[in-house]
C-alpha positions as CSV (number, residue, x, y, z in Angstrom):
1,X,89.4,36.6,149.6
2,X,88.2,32.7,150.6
3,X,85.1,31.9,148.5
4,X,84.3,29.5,152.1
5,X,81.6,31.0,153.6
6,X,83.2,28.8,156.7
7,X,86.3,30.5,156.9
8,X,85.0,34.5,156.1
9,X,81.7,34.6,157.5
10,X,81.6,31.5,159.3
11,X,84.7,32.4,161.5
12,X,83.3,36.4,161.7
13,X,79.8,34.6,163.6
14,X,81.7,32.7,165.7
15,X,84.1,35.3,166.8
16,X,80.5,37.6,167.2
17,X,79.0,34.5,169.5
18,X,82.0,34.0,171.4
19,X,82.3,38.5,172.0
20,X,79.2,38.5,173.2
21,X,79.4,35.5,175.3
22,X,82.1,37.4,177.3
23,X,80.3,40.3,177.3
24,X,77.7,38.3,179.2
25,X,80.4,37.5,181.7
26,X,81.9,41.3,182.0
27,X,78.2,42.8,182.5
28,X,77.7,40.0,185.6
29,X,81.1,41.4,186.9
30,X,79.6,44.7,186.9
31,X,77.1,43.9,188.7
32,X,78.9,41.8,191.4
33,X,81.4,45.0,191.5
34,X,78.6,47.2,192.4
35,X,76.9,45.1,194.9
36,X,80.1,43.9,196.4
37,X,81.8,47.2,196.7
38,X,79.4,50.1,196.5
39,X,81.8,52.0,199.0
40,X,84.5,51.6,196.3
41,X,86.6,55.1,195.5
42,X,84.6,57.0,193.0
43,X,87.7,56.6,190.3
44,X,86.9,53.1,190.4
45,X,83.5,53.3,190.0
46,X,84.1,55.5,187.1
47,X,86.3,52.8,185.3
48,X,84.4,50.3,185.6
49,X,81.3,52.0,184.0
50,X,83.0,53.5,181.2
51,X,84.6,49.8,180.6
52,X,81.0,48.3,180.7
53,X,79.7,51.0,178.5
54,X,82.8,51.2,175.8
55,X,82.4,47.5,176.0
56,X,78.7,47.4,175.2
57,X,79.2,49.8,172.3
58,X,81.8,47.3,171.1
59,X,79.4,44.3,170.9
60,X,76.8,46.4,169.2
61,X,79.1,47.4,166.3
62,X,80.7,43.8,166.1
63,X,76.7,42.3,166.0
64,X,75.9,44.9,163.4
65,X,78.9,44.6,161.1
66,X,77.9,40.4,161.1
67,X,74.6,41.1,160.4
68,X,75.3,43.2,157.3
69,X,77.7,40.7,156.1
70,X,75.5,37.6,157.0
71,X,71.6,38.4,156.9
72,X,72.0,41.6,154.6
73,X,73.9,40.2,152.2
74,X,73.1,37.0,152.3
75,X,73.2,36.1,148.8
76,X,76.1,38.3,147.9
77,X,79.0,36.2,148.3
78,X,81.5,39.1,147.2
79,X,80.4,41.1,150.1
80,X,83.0,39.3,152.0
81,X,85.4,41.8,150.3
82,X,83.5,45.2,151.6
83,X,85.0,46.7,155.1
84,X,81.3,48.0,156.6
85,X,82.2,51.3,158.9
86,X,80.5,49.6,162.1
87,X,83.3,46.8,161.2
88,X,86.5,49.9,161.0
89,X,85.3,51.3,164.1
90,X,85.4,48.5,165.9
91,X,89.3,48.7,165.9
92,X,89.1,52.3,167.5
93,X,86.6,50.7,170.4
94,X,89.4,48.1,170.6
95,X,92.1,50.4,171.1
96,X,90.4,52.4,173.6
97,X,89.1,49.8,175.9
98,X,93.0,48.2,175.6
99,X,94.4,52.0,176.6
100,X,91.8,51.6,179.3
101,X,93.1,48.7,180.9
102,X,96.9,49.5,180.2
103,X,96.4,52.9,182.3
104,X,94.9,50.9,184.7
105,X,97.8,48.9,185.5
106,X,100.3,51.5,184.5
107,X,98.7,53.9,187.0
108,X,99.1,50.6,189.7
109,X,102.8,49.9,188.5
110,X,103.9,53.6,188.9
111,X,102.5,53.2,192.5
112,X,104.4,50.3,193.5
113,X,107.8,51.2,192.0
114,X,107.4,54.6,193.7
115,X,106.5,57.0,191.0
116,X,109.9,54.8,188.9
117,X,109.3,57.0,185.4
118,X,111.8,54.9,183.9
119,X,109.4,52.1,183.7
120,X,105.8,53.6,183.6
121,X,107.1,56.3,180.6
122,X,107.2,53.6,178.0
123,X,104.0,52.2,179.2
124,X,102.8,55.4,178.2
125,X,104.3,55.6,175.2
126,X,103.5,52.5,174.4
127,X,99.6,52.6,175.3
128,X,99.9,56.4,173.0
129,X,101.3,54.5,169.8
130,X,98.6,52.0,170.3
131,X,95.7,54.3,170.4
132,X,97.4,56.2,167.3
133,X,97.7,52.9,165.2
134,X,94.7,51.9,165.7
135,X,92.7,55.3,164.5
136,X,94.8,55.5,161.7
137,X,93.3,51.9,160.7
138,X,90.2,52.9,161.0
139,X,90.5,55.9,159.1
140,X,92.4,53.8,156.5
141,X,89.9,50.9,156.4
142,X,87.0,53.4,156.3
143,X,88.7,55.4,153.4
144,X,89.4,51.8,151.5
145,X,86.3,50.6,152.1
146,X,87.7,46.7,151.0
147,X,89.8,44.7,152.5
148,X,92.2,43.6,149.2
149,X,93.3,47.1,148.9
150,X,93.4,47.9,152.8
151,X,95.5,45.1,152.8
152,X,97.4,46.1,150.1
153,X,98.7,49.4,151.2
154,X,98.3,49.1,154.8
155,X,98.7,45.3,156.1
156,X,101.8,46.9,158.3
157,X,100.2,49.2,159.9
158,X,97.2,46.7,161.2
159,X,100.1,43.9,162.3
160,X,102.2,47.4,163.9
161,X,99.2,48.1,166.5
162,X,98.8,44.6,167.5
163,X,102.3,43.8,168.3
164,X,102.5,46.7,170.0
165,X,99.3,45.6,171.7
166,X,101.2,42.4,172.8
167,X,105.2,44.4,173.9
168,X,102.6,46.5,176.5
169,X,100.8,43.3,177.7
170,X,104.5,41.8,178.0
171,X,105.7,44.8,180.0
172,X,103.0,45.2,181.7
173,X,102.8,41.6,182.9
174,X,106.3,41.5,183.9
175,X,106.5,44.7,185.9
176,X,103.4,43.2,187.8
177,X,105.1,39.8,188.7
178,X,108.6,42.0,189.6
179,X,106.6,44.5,192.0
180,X,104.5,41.6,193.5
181,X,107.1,39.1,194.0
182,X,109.2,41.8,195.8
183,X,105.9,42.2,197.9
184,X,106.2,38.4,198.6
185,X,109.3,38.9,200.1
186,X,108.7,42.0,202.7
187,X,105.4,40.6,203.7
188,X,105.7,37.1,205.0
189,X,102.7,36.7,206.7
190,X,100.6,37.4,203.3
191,X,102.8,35.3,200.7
192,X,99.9,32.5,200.5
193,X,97.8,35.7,198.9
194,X,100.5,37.2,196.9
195,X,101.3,33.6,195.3
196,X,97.7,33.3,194.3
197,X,97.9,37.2,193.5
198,X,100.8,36.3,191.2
199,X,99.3,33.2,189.9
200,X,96.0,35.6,188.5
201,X,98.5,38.3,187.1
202,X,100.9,35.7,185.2
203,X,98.1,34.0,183.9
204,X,95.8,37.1,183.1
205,X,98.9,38.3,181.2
206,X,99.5,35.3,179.0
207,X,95.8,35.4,177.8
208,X,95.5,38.7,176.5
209,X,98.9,38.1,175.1
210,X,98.5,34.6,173.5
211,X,94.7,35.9,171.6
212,X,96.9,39.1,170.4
213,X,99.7,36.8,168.7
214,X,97.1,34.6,167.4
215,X,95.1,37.4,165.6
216,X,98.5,38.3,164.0
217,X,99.5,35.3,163.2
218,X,96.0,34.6,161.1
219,X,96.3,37.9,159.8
220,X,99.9,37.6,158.1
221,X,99.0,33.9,157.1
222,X,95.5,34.1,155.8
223,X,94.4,37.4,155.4
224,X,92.2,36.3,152.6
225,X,89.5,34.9,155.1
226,X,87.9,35.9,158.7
227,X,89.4,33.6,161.0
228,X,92.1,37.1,161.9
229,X,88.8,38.9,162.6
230,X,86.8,36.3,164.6
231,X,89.9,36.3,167.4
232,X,90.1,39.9,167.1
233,X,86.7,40.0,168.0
234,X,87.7,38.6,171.4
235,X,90.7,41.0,172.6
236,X,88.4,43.9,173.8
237,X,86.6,41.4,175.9
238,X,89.3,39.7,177.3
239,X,90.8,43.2,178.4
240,X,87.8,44.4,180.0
241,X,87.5,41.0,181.7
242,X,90.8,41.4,183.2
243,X,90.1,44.9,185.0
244,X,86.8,43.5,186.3
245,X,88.2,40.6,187.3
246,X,91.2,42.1,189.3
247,X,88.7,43.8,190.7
248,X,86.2,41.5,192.3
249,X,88.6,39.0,193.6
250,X,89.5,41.4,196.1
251,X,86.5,40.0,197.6
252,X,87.7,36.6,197.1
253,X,91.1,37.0,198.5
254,X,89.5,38.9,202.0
255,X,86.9,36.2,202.6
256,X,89.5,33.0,201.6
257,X,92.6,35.0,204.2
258,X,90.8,36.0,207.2
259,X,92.3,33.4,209.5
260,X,90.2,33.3,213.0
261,X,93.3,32.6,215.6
262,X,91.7,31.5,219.5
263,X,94.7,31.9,221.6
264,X,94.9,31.1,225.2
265,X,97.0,32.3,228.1
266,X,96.9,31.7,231.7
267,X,98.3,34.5,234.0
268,X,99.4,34.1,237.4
269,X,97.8,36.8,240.2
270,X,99.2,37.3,243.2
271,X,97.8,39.8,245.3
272,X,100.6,42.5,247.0
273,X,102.0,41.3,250.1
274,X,102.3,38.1,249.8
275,X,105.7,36.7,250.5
276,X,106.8,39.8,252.7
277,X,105.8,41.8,249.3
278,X,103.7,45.0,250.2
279,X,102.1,47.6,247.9
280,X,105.0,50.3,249.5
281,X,107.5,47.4,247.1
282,X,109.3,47.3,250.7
283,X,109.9,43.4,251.9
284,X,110.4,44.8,255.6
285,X,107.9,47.7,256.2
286,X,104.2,46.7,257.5
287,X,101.3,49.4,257.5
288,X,99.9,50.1,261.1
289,X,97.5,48.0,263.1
290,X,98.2,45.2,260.6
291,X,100.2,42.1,259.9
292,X,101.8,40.3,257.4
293,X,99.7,37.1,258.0
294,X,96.5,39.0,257.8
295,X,97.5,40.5,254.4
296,X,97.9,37.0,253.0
297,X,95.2,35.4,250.7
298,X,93.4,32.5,251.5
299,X,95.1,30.9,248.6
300,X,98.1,31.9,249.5
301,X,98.2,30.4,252.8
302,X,97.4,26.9,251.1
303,X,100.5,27.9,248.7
304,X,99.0,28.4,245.8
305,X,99.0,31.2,243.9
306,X,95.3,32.6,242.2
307,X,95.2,32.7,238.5
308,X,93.2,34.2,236.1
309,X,92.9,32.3,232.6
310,X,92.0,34.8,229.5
311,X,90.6,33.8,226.8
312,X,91.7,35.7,223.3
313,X,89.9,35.0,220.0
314,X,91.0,37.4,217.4
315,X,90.5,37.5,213.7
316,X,92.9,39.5,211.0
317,X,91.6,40.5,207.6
318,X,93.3,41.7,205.0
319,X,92.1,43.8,202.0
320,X,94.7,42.3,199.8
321,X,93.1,43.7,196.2
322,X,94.2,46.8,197.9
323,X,97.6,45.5,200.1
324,X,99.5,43.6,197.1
325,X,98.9,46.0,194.5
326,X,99.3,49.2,197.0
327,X,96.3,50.6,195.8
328,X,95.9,54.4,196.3
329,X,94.0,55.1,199.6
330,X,96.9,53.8,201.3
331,X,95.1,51.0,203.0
332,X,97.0,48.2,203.1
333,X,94.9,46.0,205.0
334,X,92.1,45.8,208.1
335,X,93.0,44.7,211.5
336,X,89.9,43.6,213.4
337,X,90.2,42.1,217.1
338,X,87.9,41.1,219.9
339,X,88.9,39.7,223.3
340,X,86.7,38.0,225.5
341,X,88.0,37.5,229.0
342,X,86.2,34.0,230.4
């Protein structure tokens, strides 16, 4: 291990600061979530609390685990070696809160490629072997209790649940864009949304995978300091992030689309009878006692004809969180009108 406090400890505090900085950012989500869509289906509700709460118990393990390495053992410089349990664990909390989020968007796939096994099974699969890898670790690094001789014996199996952290963000990313982009192309009316939809899910996608491929990357170069551990510090966050934020712009997306169309259309009225036309549809027949000149309207016998001018102002909204993903209730959008004759 680095004898540079800056690159063991050092890196560890500032991948700490920066977890709990997004954490900060997820817990505000939550609220917004709760205030913005308290009506929400109960399953979402339910995610989003255990993601706030398996996310909180992440930040208090990572915040203990630098402690004991930076404030308990501050004059121990070989401490950097020891692998606390609050430290191991915290790769089990990461692996949940990434199965988490990949069910989330597995369960969203399967929907929109119409229950299509062939794609969602290795998702699953996938999302299994991660949660497997990563409790092995744990156990491992708990069992090893230092990180030379973790590394030792076990440095494949750490790098094995990370890239298969990254293939399911891959897949998962580009099943998203496939589905959506196909929704682009049935729904022309909404393809302003679904591009900015897309936008969110390519980019969302390329952030989770770019921090995974970075903490492998400083793990198989320099596993002999922190810098591996402060970005791993990160992925949970950035997961949980996503699901919130996928989330909430619902709101953004129905307030940014609702497109307020006034229309206006003048109809011509011409009372029955007029031109030899009577309310019997005959051009010839004439109702008793009466005339075909005294049927006329005054309007009429200056030749023109009344009109009536409507006036229509309607207003579509769509619930696009819920119409591009085809989220479960089967609402794919809300159609509101009012008409106001003047």
């Amino acid at each position: 291990m680095s004898s540079d406090v800056r690159s063991t400890i050092g890196a560890a505090l500032a991948g700490c600061m920066t977890a709990v900085g997004l954490s900060a950012i997820l817990g505000f989500q939550t609220f917004l979530y709760f205030q913005i869509f308290p009506s929400d289906a109960l399953r979402y509700k339910a995610l989003v609390a255990w993601i706030w709460v398996t996310d909180a118990t992440h930040t208090i393990l990572i915040c203990t685990a630098v402690w004991q390495y930076a404030i308990e053992n501050f004059n121990n410089p070989e401490i950097v070696h020891k692998i606390f349990p609050a430290l191991a664990i915290t790769v089990a909390i990461t692996a949940i809160i990434t199965l988490s989020v990949n069910v989330f968007y597995g369960w969203r796939i399967h929907k929109m490629s119409k229950q299509n096994w062939w794609l969602t099974g290795p998702i699953a699969f996938l999302c299994i072997a991660r949660i497997g890898l990563a409790f092995t670790t744990t156990a491992e690094m708990i069992l090893m209790k230092t990180f030379p001789e973790f590394a030792a014996r076990f440095k494949i199996l750490f790098t094995s649940g990370l890239a298969v952290s990254a293939v399911t963000d891959i897949i998962v990313s580009a099943s998203r864009y496939y589905y959506l982009r196909n929704l682009k192309q049935g729904y022309s009316m909404t393809q302003e949304v679904v591009d900015a939809v897309v936008v969110f899910t390519i980019n969302d996608g390329c952030l989770t995978c770019a921090v995974v491929i970075a903490s492998i990357a400083c793990w198989l170069r320099m596993p002999g300091n922190f810098i591996y551990l402060g970005i791993y510090f990160t992925i949970a966050k950035f997961y949980s992030n996503s699901v919130l934020a996928t989330l909430n712009l619902r709101n953004w997306y129905r307030h940014r689309h609702a497109w307020p169309v006034p229309n206006s259309m003048s109809i011509p009225m011409r009372p029955q009878g007029i031109n030899g036309v009577h309310s019997n549809n005959s051009p010839h027949t004439k109702r008793p006692g009466t005339s075909s000149d005294d049927k006329r309207a005054p309007e009429d016998i200056h030749g023109t004809a009344a009109r009536m001018e409507v006036f229509v102002d309607h207003q579509i909204e769509y619930n696009v969180g819920d119409f591009a993903f085809q989220d479960l209730d089967g609402d794919t959008g809300s159609l509101s009108k009012t008409t106001s004759p003047l």
